[in-house]
N, C-alpha and C positions, 0 to 999 in steps of 0.2 A: 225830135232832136235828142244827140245824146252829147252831155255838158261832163269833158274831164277835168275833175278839179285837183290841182297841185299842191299841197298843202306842206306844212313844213315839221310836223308830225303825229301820233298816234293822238292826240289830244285834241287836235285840229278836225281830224279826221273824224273821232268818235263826234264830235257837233254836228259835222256837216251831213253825217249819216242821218241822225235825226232832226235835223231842220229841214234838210233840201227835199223832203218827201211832201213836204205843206209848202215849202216854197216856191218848186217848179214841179206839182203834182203830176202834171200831163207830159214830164220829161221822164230820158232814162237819162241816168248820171252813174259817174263812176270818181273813187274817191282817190288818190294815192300816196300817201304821206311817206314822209321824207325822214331824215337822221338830222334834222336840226335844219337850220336854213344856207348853209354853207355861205359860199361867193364865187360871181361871176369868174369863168377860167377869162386871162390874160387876150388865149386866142380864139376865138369863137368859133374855128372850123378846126382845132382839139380832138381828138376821140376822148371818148367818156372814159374816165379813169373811175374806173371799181373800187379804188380806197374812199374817194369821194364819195358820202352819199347824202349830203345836204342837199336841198328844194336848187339853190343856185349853180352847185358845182358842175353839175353835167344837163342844167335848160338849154342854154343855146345847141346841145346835140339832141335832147330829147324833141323840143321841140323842129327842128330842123328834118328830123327822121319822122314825124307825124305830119309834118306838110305834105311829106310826099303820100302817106299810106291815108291821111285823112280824109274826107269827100266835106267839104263845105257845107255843102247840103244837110247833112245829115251829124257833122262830129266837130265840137268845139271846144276849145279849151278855157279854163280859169286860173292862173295864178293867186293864190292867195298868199301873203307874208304879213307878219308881223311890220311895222317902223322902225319897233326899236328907237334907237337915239337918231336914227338917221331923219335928215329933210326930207319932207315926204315927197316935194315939188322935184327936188334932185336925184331920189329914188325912182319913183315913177319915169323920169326924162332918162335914166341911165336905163331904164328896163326897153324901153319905148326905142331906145338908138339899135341896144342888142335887138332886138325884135327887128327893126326895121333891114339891120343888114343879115339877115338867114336869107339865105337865095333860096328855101324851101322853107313854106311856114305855115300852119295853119291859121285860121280865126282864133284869133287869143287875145283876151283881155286881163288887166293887172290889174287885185285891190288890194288895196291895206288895210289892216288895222291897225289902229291910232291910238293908243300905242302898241298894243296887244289884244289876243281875243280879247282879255276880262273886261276890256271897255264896251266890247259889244253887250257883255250880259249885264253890268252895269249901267248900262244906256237905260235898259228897261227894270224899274224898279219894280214892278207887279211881278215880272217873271220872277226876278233873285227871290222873291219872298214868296212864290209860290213852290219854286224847287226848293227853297229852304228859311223855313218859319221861324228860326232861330234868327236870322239875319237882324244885324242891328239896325235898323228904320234911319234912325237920326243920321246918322255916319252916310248911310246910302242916299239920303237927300243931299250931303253936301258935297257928292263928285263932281267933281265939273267936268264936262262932257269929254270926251277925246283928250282927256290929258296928260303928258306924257310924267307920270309922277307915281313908278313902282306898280302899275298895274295891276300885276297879278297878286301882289303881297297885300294891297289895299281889299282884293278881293274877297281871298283867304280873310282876312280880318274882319271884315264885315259879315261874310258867312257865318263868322264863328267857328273855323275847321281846327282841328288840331294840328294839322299837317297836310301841306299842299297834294293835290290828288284831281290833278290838272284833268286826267281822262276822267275823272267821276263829274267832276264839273261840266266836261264837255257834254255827257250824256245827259245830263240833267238842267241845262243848256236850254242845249236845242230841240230838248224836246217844250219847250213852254216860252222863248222869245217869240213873242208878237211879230206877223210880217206880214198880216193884210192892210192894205192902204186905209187910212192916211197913217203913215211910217212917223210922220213929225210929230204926234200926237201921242206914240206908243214909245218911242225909243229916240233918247235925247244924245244915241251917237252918230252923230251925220255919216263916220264911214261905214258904219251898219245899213245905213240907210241909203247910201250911194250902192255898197256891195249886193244888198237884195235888190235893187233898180235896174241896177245893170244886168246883173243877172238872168233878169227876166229878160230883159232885152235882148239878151247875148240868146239866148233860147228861143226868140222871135214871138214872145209874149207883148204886149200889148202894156204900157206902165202909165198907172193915173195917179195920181198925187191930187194932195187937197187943193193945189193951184191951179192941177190940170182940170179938174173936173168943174172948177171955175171958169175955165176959160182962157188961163194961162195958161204960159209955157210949158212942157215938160221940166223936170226940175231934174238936173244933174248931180 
Protein backbone atom coordinates (compact mmCIF):
# COMPACT_ATOMS: atom_id res chain seq x y z
CA UNK A 1 0.00 0.00 0.00
CA UNK A 2 1.17 3.34 -0.64
CA UNK A 3 -0.41 6.02 2.03
CA UNK A 4 -0.52 9.99 0.63
CA UNK A 5 -0.25 12.30 3.34
CA UNK A 6 -1.61 16.05 3.08
CA UNK A 7 -0.17 18.00 5.53
CA UNK A 8 -0.46 21.72 6.10
CA UNK A 9 3.31 22.55 5.93
CA UNK A 10 7.18 21.99 5.70
CA UNK A 11 7.15 21.32 9.65
CA UNK A 12 4.44 18.89 9.39
CA UNK A 13 6.02 17.21 6.87
CA UNK A 14 9.59 17.04 8.13
CA UNK A 15 7.68 14.74 11.33
CA UNK A 16 6.00 12.75 9.12
CA UNK A 17 9.05 11.82 7.13
CA UNK A 18 10.71 10.47 10.28
CA UNK A 19 7.93 8.80 12.01
CA UNK A 20 5.88 7.14 9.23
CA UNK A 21 9.22 4.94 8.38
CA UNK A 22 8.61 3.06 12.12
CA UNK A 23 5.08 3.59 11.90
CA UNK A 24 3.77 1.96 8.67
CA UNK A 25 7.37 0.10 8.08
CA UNK A 26 6.06 -2.30 5.40
CA UNK A 27 4.30 0.76 3.48
CA UNK A 28 5.33 3.26 0.79
CA UNK A 29 4.14 6.73 1.68
CA UNK A 30 4.47 9.90 0.24
CA UNK A 31 4.47 13.33 2.16
CA UNK A 32 3.05 16.83 0.58
CA UNK A 33 2.94 19.81 2.54
CA UNK A 34 1.04 22.83 1.91
CA UNK A 35 1.29 26.95 2.35
CA UNK A 36 -0.39 26.97 5.60
CA UNK A 37 -3.82 25.24 5.90
CA UNK A 38 -6.00 27.57 3.71
CA UNK A 39 -10.23 27.00 3.52
CA UNK A 40 -12.57 24.97 1.95
CA UNK A 41 -13.54 26.93 -1.75
CA UNK A 42 -17.36 27.93 -1.54
CA UNK A 43 -17.85 25.62 -4.72
CA UNK A 44 -16.50 22.10 -4.69
CA UNK A 45 -16.36 21.47 -8.43
CA UNK A 46 -14.15 25.05 -8.66
CA UNK A 47 -10.91 24.49 -10.58
CA UNK A 48 -7.99 24.83 -8.43
CA UNK A 49 -6.81 28.32 -8.17
CA UNK A 50 -2.72 28.69 -8.23
CA UNK A 51 -2.84 31.76 -5.73
CA UNK A 52 -4.28 29.30 -3.26
CA UNK A 53 -1.93 27.06 -1.91
CA UNK A 54 -3.12 26.14 1.58
CA UNK A 55 -3.94 22.02 2.56
CA UNK A 56 -7.85 23.24 2.25
CA UNK A 57 -8.03 25.62 -0.76
CA UNK A 58 -7.81 23.36 -3.69
CA UNK A 59 -8.79 19.34 -1.58
CA UNK A 60 -12.06 19.02 -2.85
CA UNK A 61 -10.17 19.19 -6.68
CA UNK A 62 -6.99 17.61 -5.56
CA UNK A 63 -8.74 14.92 -4.21
CA UNK A 64 -11.56 14.56 -6.68
CA UNK A 65 -8.76 14.31 -9.57
CA UNK A 66 -6.92 11.22 -7.43
CA UNK A 67 -10.26 9.26 -7.37
CA UNK A 68 -10.13 9.10 -10.65
CA UNK A 69 -6.07 8.19 -11.27
CA UNK A 70 -6.08 6.21 -7.76
CA UNK A 71 -6.41 2.29 -7.66
CA UNK A 72 -8.04 1.47 -4.09
CA UNK A 73 -6.02 -1.36 -4.01
CA UNK A 74 -2.94 -0.05 -4.00
CA UNK A 75 -3.15 4.20 -3.21
CA UNK A 76 -4.57 6.08 -0.20
CA UNK A 77 -4.89 9.02 1.08
CA UNK A 78 -4.47 10.96 4.85
CA UNK A 79 -5.51 14.36 5.58
CA UNK A 80 -3.82 15.73 8.44
CA UNK A 81 -4.75 19.40 10.06
CA UNK A 82 -4.12 21.25 12.83
CA UNK A 83 -7.85 22.29 15.18
CA UNK A 84 -6.87 25.13 15.76
CA UNK A 85 -9.83 26.98 17.64
CA UNK A 86 -12.07 25.17 15.67
CA UNK A 87 -14.80 22.11 17.15
CA UNK A 88 -13.08 19.40 16.23
CA UNK A 89 -16.70 17.37 16.02
CA UNK A 90 -17.84 20.33 13.40
CA UNK A 91 -14.58 20.20 11.52
CA UNK A 92 -14.33 16.73 11.03
CA UNK A 93 -18.44 16.59 9.90
CA UNK A 94 -17.68 19.59 7.42
CA UNK A 95 -14.60 17.70 6.03
CA UNK A 96 -16.76 14.31 6.05
CA UNK A 97 -19.92 16.36 3.85
CA UNK A 98 -17.08 17.71 1.24
CA UNK A 99 -15.73 14.24 1.01
CA UNK A 100 -18.87 12.77 0.66
CA UNK A 101 -20.23 14.91 -2.23
CA UNK A 102 -16.88 14.44 -4.94
CA UNK A 103 -18.52 12.21 -7.48
CA UNK A 104 -14.65 10.98 -7.86
CA UNK A 105 -12.79 10.20 -4.57
CA UNK A 106 -10.35 8.12 -3.30
CA UNK A 107 -10.03 6.20 0.21
CA UNK A 108 -9.33 9.14 2.50
CA UNK A 109 -9.34 9.44 5.86
CA UNK A 110 -9.20 12.90 8.14
CA UNK A 111 -7.17 13.54 11.59
CA UNK A 112 -6.43 16.22 13.67
CA UNK A 113 -4.46 17.57 16.01
CA UNK A 114 -5.72 18.72 19.15
CA UNK A 115 -4.72 21.53 18.99
CA UNK A 116 -1.51 21.36 17.10
CA UNK A 117 1.31 19.08 16.26
CA UNK A 118 3.11 20.14 19.73
CA UNK A 119 0.47 18.20 21.49
CA UNK A 120 1.46 15.18 19.84
CA UNK A 121 5.07 15.60 21.08
CA UNK A 122 3.87 16.68 24.24
CA UNK A 123 1.66 13.76 24.78
CA UNK A 124 5.06 11.78 25.17
CA UNK A 125 7.16 12.97 27.88
CA UNK A 126 10.18 10.57 27.51
CA UNK A 127 10.45 11.48 23.69
CA UNK A 128 10.44 15.72 24.48
CA UNK A 129 13.31 14.89 27.01
CA UNK A 130 15.05 12.46 24.91
CA UNK A 131 15.13 14.89 21.69
CA UNK A 132 15.85 17.54 24.27
CA UNK A 133 17.58 17.28 27.69
CA UNK A 134 17.24 20.78 28.54
CA UNK A 135 13.46 20.36 28.59
CA UNK A 136 11.80 21.59 31.86
CA UNK A 137 10.36 18.03 33.57
CA UNK A 138 8.03 19.90 35.98
CA UNK A 139 6.19 22.17 33.34
CA UNK A 140 5.95 18.92 31.04
CA UNK A 141 4.28 16.98 33.66
CA UNK A 142 1.49 19.53 34.05
CA UNK A 143 0.06 19.70 30.22
CA UNK A 144 -2.87 18.40 30.09
CA UNK A 145 -3.44 16.29 27.33
CA UNK A 146 -4.93 17.70 23.93
CA UNK A 147 -5.42 21.07 25.23
CA UNK A 148 -6.30 23.72 23.18
CA UNK A 149 -4.03 26.54 25.31
CA UNK A 150 -1.14 28.02 22.89
CA UNK A 151 0.42 24.76 21.87
CA UNK A 152 3.10 25.43 20.22
CA UNK A 153 4.47 28.46 22.39
CA UNK A 154 3.94 26.08 25.50
CA UNK A 155 6.26 23.91 23.58
CA UNK A 156 8.96 26.16 22.73
CA UNK A 157 8.86 27.05 26.56
CA UNK A 158 9.39 23.89 27.93
CA UNK A 159 12.13 22.99 25.45
CA UNK A 160 13.82 25.78 26.47
CA UNK A 161 14.44 27.25 22.53
CA UNK A 162 15.34 30.61 22.00
CA UNK A 163 13.20 30.87 18.95
CA UNK A 164 10.57 28.87 17.55
CA UNK A 165 12.12 26.43 14.85
CA UNK A 166 8.94 24.46 14.06
CA UNK A 167 10.93 22.17 11.24
CA UNK A 168 13.84 21.39 13.87
CA UNK A 169 11.28 20.11 16.05
CA UNK A 170 9.58 18.37 13.56
CA UNK A 171 12.73 16.38 12.74
CA UNK A 172 13.59 15.70 16.22
CA UNK A 173 10.04 14.66 16.77
CA UNK A 174 9.46 12.07 14.88
CA UNK A 175 12.27 10.61 14.98
CA UNK A 176 11.80 9.43 19.01
CA UNK A 177 7.66 9.63 19.73
CA UNK A 178 6.69 6.26 20.86
CA UNK A 179 4.12 4.40 18.50
CA UNK A 180 4.36 0.51 19.25
CA UNK A 181 1.28 -0.55 21.09
CA UNK A 182 -0.09 -0.09 23.88
CA UNK A 183 -0.10 3.91 22.52
CA UNK A 184 -2.14 4.58 26.11
CA UNK A 185 0.72 3.88 28.13
CA UNK A 186 3.33 5.83 25.95
CA UNK A 187 1.56 8.96 24.80
CA UNK A 188 -1.16 10.84 26.88
CA UNK A 189 -2.58 12.64 23.40
CA UNK A 190 -5.53 10.56 22.37
CA UNK A 191 -5.40 12.26 18.78
CA UNK A 192 -1.96 10.93 18.45
CA UNK A 193 -3.14 7.86 19.28
CA UNK A 194 -6.36 7.81 17.07
CA UNK A 195 -3.92 9.38 14.13
CA UNK A 196 -1.25 6.27 14.30
CA UNK A 197 -4.55 3.65 14.66
CA UNK A 198 -6.00 4.72 12.03
CA UNK A 199 -3.30 4.96 10.12
CA UNK A 200 -2.38 1.62 10.22
CA UNK A 201 -5.59 0.74 9.41
CA UNK A 202 -6.02 2.83 6.53
CA UNK A 203 -2.73 0.86 5.24
CA UNK A 204 -4.71 -2.61 5.99
CA UNK A 205 -2.43 -3.20 9.06
CA UNK A 206 -3.84 -5.11 11.70
CA UNK A 207 -4.32 -2.59 15.26
CA UNK A 208 -4.04 -4.16 18.90
CA UNK A 209 -4.37 -1.92 21.67
CA UNK A 210 -4.11 -2.82 25.47
CA UNK A 211 -7.96 -3.68 25.28
CA UNK A 212 -7.66 -5.43 22.34
CA UNK A 213 -5.21 -7.86 23.17
CA UNK A 214 -7.52 -8.31 26.29
CA UNK A 215 -10.14 -9.25 24.65
CA UNK A 216 -11.94 -6.02 23.86
CA UNK A 217 -13.02 -4.00 21.43
CA UNK A 218 -10.64 -2.29 19.02
CA UNK A 219 -10.42 1.13 20.54
CA UNK A 220 -11.02 4.09 18.15
Amino acid sequence: MKLHFLVEGPADAAFLERLLPRLIPRHRWQVYPHEGRGRLPGKLVAPPDAKRRGLLDNLPAKLSAWGKTFDPATDRVVVVLDQDIDDCKELLAKLGRMYAHLSSRPQAIFRLAIEETESWYLGDAKAVQRAFPKADGRKLATWRPDSVDRTWEKFQEIIRAAADDKVAWGEAMGQVLAVDEPLDRKNRSPSFRKFCRRVREHAGEPVRTARHQGGSRRSR
